[in-house]
C-alpha positions as CSV (number, residue, x, y, z in Angstrom):
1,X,0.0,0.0,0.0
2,X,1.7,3.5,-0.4
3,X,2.2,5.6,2.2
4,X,2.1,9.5,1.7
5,X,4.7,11.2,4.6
6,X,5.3,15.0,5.5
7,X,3.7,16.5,2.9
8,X,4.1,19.8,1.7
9,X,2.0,21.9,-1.5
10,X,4.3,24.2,-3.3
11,X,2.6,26.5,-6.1
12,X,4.8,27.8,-8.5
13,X,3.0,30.3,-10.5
14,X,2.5,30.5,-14.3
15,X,4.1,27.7,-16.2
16,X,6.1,29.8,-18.5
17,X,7.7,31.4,-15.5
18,X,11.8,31.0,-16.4
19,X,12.3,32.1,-12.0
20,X,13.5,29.1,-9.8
21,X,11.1,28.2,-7.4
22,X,11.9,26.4,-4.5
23,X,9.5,22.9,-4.6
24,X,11.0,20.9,-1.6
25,X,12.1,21.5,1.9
26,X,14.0,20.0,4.7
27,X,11.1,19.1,6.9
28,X,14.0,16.9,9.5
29,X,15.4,17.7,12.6
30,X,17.9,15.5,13.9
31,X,21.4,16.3,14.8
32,X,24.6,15.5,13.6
33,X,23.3,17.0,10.0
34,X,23.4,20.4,8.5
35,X,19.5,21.6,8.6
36,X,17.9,22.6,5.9
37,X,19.9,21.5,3.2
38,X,18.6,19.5,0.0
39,X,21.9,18.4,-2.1
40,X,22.7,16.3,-5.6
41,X,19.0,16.1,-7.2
42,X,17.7,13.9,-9.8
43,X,14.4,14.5,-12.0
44,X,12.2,12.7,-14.9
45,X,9.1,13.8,-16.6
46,X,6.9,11.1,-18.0
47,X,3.3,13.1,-19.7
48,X,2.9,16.5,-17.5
49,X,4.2,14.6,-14.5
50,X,7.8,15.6,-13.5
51,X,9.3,13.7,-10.2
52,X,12.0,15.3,-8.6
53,X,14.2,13.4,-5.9
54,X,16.9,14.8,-3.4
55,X,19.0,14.3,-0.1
56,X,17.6,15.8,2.2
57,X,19.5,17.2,6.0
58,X,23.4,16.2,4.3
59,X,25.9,15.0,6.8
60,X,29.3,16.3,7.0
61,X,31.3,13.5,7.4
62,X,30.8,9.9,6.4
63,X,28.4,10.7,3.6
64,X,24.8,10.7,3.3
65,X,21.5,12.7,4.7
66,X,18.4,12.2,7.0
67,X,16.6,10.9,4.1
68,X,15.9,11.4,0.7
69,X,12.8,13.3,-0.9
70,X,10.6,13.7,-3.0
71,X,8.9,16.4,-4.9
72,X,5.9,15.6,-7.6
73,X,4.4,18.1,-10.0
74,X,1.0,16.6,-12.2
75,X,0.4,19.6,-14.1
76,X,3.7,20.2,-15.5
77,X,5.8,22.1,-13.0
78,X,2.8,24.7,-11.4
79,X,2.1,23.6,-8.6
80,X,4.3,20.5,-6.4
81,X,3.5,18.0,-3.6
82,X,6.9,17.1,-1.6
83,X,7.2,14.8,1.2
84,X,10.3,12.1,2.5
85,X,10.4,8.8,2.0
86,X,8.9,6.3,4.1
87,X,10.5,3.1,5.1
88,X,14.3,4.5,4.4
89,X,16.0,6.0,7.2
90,X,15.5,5.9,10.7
91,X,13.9,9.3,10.7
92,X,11.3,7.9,8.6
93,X,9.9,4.6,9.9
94,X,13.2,2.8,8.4
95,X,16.5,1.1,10.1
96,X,19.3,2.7,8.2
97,X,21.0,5.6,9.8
98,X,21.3,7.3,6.6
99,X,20.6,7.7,2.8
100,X,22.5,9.0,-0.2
101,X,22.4,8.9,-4.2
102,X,18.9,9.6,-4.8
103,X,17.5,8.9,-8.7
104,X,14.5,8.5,-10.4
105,X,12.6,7.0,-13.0
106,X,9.4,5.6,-14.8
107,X,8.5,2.5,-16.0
108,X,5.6,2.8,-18.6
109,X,4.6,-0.8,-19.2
110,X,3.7,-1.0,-15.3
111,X,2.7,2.6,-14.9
112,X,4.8,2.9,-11.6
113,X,7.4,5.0,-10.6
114,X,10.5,4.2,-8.8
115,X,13.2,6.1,-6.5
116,X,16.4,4.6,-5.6
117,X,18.5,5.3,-2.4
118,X,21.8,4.0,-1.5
119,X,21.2,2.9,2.5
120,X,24.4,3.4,4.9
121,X,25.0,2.3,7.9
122,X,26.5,3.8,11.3
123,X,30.0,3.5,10.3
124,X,29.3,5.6,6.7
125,X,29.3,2.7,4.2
126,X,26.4,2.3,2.0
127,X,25.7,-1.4,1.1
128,X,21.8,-1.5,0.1
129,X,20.0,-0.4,-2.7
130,X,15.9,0.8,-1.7
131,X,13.8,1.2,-4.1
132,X,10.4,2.9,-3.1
133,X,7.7,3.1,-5.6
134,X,4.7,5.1,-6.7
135,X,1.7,3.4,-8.5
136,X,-0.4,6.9,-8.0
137,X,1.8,9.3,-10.0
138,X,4.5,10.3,-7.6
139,X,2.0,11.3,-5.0
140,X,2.3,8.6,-2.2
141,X,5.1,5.8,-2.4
142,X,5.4,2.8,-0.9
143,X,8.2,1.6,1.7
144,X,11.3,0.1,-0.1
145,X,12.0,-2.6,-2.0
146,X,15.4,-4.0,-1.4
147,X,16.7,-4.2,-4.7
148,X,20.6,-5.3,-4.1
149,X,22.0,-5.6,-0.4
150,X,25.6,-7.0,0.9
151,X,27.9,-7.0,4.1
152,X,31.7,-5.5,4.6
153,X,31.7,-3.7,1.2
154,X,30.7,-0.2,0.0
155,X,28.4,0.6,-3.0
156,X,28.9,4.0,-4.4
157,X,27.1,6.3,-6.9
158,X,23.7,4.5,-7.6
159,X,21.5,5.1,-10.2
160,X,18.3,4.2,-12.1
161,X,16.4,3.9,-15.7
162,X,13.3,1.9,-17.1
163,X,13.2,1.1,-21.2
164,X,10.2,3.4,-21.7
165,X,10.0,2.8,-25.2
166,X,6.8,0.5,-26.7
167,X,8.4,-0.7,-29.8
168,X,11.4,-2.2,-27.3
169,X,11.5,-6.2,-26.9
170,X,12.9,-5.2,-23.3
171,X,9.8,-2.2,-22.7
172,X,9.4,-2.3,-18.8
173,X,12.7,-3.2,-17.7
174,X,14.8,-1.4,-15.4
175,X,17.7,-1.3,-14.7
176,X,20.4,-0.6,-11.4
177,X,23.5,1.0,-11.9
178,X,26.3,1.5,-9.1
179,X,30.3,0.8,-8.7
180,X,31.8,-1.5,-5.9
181,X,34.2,0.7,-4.1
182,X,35.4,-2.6,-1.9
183,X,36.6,-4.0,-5.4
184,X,38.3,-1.5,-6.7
185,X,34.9,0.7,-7.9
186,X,33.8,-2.3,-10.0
187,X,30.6,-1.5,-12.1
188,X,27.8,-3.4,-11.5
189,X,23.8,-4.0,-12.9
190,X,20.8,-5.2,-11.4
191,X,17.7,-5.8,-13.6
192,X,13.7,-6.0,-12.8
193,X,11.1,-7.1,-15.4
194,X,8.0,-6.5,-13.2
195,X,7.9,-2.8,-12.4
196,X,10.8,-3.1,-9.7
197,X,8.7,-5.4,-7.2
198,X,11.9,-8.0,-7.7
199,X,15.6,-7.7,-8.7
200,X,17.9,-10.1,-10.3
201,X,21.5,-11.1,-9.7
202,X,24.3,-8.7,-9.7
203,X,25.9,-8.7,-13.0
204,X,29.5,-7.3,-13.8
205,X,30.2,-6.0,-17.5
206,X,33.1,-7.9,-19.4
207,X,36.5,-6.9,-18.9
208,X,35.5,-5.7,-14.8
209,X,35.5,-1.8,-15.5
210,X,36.2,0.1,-12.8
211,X,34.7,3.7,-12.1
212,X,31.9,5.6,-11.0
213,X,28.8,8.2,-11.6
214,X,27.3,5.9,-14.1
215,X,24.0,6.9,-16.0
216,X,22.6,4.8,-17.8
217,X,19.9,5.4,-21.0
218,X,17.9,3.1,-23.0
219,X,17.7,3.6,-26.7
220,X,14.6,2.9,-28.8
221,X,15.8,-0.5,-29.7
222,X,16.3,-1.6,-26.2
223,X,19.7,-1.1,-26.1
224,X,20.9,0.5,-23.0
225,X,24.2,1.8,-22.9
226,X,26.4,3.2,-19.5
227,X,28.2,6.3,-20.0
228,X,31.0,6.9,-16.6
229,X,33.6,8.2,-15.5
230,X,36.9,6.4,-14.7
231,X,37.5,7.5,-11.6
232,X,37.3,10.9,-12.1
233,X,39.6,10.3,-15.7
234,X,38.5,9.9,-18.9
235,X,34.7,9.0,-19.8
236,X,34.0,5.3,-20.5
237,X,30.5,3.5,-21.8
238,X,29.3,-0.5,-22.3
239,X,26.4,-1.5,-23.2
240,X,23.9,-4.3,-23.3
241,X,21.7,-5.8,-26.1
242,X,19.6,-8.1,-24.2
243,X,17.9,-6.8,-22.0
244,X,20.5,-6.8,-19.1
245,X,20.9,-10.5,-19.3
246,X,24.8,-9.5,-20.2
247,X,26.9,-6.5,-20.0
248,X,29.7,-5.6,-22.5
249,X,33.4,-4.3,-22.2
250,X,33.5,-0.6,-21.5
251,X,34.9,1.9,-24.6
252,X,36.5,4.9,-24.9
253,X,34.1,7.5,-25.0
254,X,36.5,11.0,-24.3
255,X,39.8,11.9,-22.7
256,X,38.8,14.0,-19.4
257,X,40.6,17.6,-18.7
258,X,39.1,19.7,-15.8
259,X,40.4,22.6,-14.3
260,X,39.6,22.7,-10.7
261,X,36.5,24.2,-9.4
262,X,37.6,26.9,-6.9
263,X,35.8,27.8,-3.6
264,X,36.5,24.4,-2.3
265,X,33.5,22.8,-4.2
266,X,32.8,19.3,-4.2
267,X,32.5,19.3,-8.7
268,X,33.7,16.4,-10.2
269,X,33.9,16.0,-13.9
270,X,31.5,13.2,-14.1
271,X,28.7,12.4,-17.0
272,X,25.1,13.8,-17.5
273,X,23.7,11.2,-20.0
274,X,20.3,11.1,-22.1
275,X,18.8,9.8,-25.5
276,X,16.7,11.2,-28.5
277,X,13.9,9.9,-30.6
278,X,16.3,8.2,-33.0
279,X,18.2,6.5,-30.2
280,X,21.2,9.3,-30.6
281,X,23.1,9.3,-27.0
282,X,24.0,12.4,-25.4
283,X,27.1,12.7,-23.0
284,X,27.6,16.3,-21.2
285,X,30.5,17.4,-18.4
286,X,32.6,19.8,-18.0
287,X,36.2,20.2,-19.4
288,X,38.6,22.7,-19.6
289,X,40.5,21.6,-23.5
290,X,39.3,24.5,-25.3
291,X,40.7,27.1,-22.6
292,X,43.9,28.3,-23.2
293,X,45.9,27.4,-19.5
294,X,42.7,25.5,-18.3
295,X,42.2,28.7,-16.7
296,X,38.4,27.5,-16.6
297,X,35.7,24.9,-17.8
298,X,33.2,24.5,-20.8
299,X,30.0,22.4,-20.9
300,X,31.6,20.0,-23.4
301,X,29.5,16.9,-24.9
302,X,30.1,13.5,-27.2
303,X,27.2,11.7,-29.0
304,X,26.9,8.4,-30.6
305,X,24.2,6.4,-32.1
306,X,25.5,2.7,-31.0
307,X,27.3,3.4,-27.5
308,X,30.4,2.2,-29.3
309,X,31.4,5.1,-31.2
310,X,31.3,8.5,-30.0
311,X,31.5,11.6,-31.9
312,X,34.4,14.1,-31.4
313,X,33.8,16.3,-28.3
314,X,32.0,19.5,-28.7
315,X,32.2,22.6,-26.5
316,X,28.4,24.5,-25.1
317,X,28.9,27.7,-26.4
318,X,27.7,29.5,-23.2
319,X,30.6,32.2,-23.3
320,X,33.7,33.3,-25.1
321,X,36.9,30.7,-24.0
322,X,39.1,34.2,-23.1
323,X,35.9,35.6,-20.8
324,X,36.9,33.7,-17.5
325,X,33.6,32.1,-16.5
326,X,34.2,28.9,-15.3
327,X,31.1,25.9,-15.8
328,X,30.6,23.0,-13.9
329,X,28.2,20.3,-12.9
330,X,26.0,20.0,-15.8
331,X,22.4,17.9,-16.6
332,X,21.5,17.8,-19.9
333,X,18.0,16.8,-21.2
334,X,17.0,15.7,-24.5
335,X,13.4,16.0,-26.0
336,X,12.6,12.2,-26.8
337,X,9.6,13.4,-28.9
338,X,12.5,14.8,-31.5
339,X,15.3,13.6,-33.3
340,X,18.0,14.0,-36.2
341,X,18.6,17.6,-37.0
342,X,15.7,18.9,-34.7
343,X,16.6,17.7,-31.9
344,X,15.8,19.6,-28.7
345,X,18.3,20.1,-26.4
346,X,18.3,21.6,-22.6
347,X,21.6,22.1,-20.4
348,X,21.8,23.8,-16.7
349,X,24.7,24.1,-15.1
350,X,26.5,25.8,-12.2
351,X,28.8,28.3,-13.0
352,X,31.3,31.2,-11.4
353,X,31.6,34.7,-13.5
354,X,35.3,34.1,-12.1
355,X,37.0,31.5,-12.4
356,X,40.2,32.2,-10.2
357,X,37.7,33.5,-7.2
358,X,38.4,32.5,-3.5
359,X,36.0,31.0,-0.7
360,X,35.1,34.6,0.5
361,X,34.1,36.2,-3.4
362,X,33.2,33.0,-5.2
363,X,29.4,33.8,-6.4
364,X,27.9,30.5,-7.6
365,X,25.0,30.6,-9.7
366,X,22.8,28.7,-11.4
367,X,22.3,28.8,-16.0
368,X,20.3,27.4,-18.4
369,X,20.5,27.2,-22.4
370,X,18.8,25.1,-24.9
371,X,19.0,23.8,-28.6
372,X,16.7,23.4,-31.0
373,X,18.6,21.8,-33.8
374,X,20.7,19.0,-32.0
375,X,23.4,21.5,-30.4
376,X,24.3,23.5,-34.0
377,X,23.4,26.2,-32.3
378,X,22.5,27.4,-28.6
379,X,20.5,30.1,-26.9
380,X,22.5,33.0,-24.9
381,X,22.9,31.6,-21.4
382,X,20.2,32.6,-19.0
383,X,20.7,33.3,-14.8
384,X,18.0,31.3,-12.9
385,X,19.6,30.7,-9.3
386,X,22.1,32.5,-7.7
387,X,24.6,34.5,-6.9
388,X,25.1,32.1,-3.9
389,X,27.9,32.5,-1.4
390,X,29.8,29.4,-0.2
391,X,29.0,29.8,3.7
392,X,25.3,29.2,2.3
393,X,26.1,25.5,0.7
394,X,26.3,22.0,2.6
395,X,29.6,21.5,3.5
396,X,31.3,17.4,3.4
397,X,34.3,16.0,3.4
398,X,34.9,16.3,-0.1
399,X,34.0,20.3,-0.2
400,X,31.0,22.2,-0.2
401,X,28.1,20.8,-2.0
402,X,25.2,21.3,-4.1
403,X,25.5,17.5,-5.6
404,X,27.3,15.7,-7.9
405,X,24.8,15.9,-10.2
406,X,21.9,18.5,-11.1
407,X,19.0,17.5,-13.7
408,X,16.6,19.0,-16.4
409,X,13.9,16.9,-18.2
410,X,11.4,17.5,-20.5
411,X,7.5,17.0,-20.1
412,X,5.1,16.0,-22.8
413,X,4.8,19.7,-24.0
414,X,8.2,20.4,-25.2
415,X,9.1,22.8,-22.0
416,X,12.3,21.9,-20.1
417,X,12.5,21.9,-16.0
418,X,15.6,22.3,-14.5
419,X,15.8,20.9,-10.9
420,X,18.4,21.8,-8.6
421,X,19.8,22.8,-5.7
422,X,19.8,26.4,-4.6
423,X,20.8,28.5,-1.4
424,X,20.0,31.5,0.1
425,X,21.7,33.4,2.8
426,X,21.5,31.3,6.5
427,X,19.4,32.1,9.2
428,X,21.7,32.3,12.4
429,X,23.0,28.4,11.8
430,X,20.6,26.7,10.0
431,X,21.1,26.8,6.3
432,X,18.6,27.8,3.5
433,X,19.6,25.3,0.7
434,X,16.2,24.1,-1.0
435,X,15.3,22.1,-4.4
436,X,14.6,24.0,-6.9
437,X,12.7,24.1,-10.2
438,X,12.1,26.4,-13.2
439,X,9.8,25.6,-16.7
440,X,11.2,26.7,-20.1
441,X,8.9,27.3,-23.4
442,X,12.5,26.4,-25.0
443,X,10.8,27.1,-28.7
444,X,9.2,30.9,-27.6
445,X,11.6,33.8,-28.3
446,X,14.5,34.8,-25.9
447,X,13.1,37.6,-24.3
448,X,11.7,38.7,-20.9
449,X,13.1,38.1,-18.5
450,X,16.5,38.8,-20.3
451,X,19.7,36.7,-20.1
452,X,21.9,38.0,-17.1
453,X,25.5,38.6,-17.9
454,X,27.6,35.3,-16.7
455,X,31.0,37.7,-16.4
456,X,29.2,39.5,-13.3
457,X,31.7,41.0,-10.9
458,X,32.6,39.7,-7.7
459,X,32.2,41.9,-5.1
460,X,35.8,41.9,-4.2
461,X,39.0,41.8,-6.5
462,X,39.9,37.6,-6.4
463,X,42.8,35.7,-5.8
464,X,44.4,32.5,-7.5
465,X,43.4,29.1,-5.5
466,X,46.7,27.4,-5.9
467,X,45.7,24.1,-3.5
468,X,43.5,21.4,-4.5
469,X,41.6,19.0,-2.7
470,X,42.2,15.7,-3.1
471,X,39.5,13.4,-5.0
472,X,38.8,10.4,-3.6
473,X,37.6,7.9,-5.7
474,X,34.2,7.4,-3.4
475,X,31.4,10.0,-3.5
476,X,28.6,9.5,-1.4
């Protein structure tokens, strides 16, 4: 039976609005965690129905939140229902002390939705994958279904997809993603045929690929192929062409080169993946190769029509490569109602107008562009969240964070939704760091509101971060 928990209404105003709203709260109040933060969302849109999915109350040290959340818009990003979910943590009805790597998706053939979490335990290793599911439209959710679970190891980096696609001989299955950091960050996939009520073995891909911050995406054909990182190195993919009953060896996909983030944020250069009409895969992250010095990172991207051949990588034209602005952390969406040379692209992205700022001037902010002709061209870079200060942001052992991974999706209409996190000044000690949603007409004219400039000042003259912080190759 689903259960509906702490929930919250959240109207949003017209639909065309291109203002961030937020659509979820921290509604815990535990200690040991940093109150109210929501950090690293994930979103999908099936019809007008867009489910958005977040930690929620992040811990410092260890990894993980209070819980993870959920926030549900029917009518295509007006007005949202939030609320945690039940049966996860121990501040929600559950036995694990904490949560981590929230995703999302659909599964059309059994008209359910389904949220994964990565459970962790006291000592800050997360070893069990929860599923909870929705058979109402994201508005109540049932408790979990264990999908994956193990002792004396520590999972890493989970995330979710369904084969949504009618015409597919594998339409309704779903499939698990996450890497083994006990062995060495080894991939792994877990497969359900029957709307995520069961799971099936643990498979490894051929050749044992090690990495993390998979994503995978399901091509028209059934095909579902695993963009990643390697460790924080160069981007890898495999695929499978049966329906998850085997996983192939991992190819090259692009070389990686990042320039470090400043303001010690937590931004690694890992993948944002999704597929078009025709089955063409995108792969976004940031890079700095077309910046003289690395002085600074693009939005960068590599498509491919098999998952075994990728295209050469091409820079987001957001701003000039000499201007400084520095881009990070993207989550691309692609319009699966289009394809070929209309194509409908949407990108956000964090960003600083400065590159070489410092903890005290860094102002990070939140942009969006879009494509309407399969990335030939883009649209001038819009503000939608931000200027945020770093004192506002989650802080972990890795950096201050917003997530490793924002989202955008597209509903039935054509209109992109950016989801992600945003943060406002705190109130004494308790943060104001929310979820956050906008809705884009992508195909109306540029206009009002107009684009704010991303080469802003700071409000004081910045300095060159010479340190960097060690990456670990974990992430919760």
């Amino acid at each position: 039976m689903a259960v509906g928990v702490g929930l919250l209404v959240v109207a949003t105003g017209a639909a065309e609005s291109v203002i961030s709203t937020p659509i979820s709260i921290d509604i815990y109040t535990n200690s040991g965690t940093q109150h109210k933060t929501q950090v690293e969302p994930d979103s999908y849109a099936h019809g007008q129905t867009i489910v958005g999915v977040t930690q929620s109350g992040r811990y410092v040290n260890g990894g993980g939140a209070s819980n993870n959340m959920w926030a549900t818009s029917q009518n295509g990003g007006q007005t949202w229902t939030t609320g945690g979910f039940p049966g996860t943590t121990i501040h929600q009805g559950g036995t694990w002390p904490r949560i981590s790597d929230p995703s999302i998706a659909y599964d059309a053939e059994h008209d359910v939705w389904l949220a994964l979490g990565l459970g962790i335990d006291s000592g800050g290793t997360g070893h069990i994958l929860l599923v909870n599911r929705s058979t109402d439209g994201g508005l109540t959710w049932s408790n979990p279904v264990i999908a994956a679970e193990s002792s004396g190891t520590f999972w890493d980096k989970t995330w979710i997809v369904c084969d949504t696609w009618a015409d597919s001989p594998f339409y309704g299955n779903c499939y698990i993603q996450y890497d083994d950091n006990g062995q060495g960050n080894l991939m792994q996939m877990i497969t359900s045929t029957d709307g995520g009520l069961t799971w099936g073995s643990i498979q490894t891909p051929s050749g044992f690929p090690s990495g993390l911050g998979g994503q995978p995406v399901v091509q028209p054909n059934g095909n579902v192929i695993v963009p990643y990182s390697e460790n924080f190195g160069p981007i890898a993919s495999f695929r499978s062409t049966n329906g998850g009953t085997s996983w192939s060896a991992s190819t090259p996909v692009a070389a990686v080169s990042d320039h470090t983030v400043a303001g010690n944020m937590r931004s690694f250069p890992m993948p944002s993946a999704e597929v078009a009409g025709d089955g063409r895969v995108y792969v976004a992250w940031h890079d700095c190769r077309f910046r003289s010095g690395c002085t600074a990172n693009d939005i960068v991207y590599s498509t491919s029509m098999d998952g075994v051949t990728w295209s050469a990588v091409t820079r987001v034209p957001i701003d000039a490569t000499t201007s400084g602005v520095d881009h990070f952390l993207p989550g691309i969406a692609v319009d699966k109602a289009t394809s070929g040379s209309t194509t409908h692209l949407a990108l956000g992205y964090y960003y600083f107008p400065v590159s070489n700022c410092i903890d005290s001037t860094c102002e990070l902010t939140f942009g969006f562009v879009s494509s309407l002709d399969g990335g030939a061209t883009w649209t001038t870079g819009r503000r939608i969240g931000g200027p945020m200060r770093i004192a506002w942001i989650a802080n972990t052992s890795l950096g201050r964070m917003v997530g490793d991974y924002v989202s955008t999706s597209f509903t039935a209409d054509g209109k992109a939704h950016p989801v992600f996190s945003l943060a406002k000044q705190n109130v004494g000690a308790v943060f104001t760091q929310r979820m956050v949603s906008a809705t884009f007409d992508i195909t109306a004219p540029q206009s009002t509101p107009r684009a704010k400039s991303h080469t802003k000042p700071v409000l004081s003259p910045p300095r060159a971060r010479l340190s960097r912080p060690v990456q670990l190759p974990t992430a919760n």
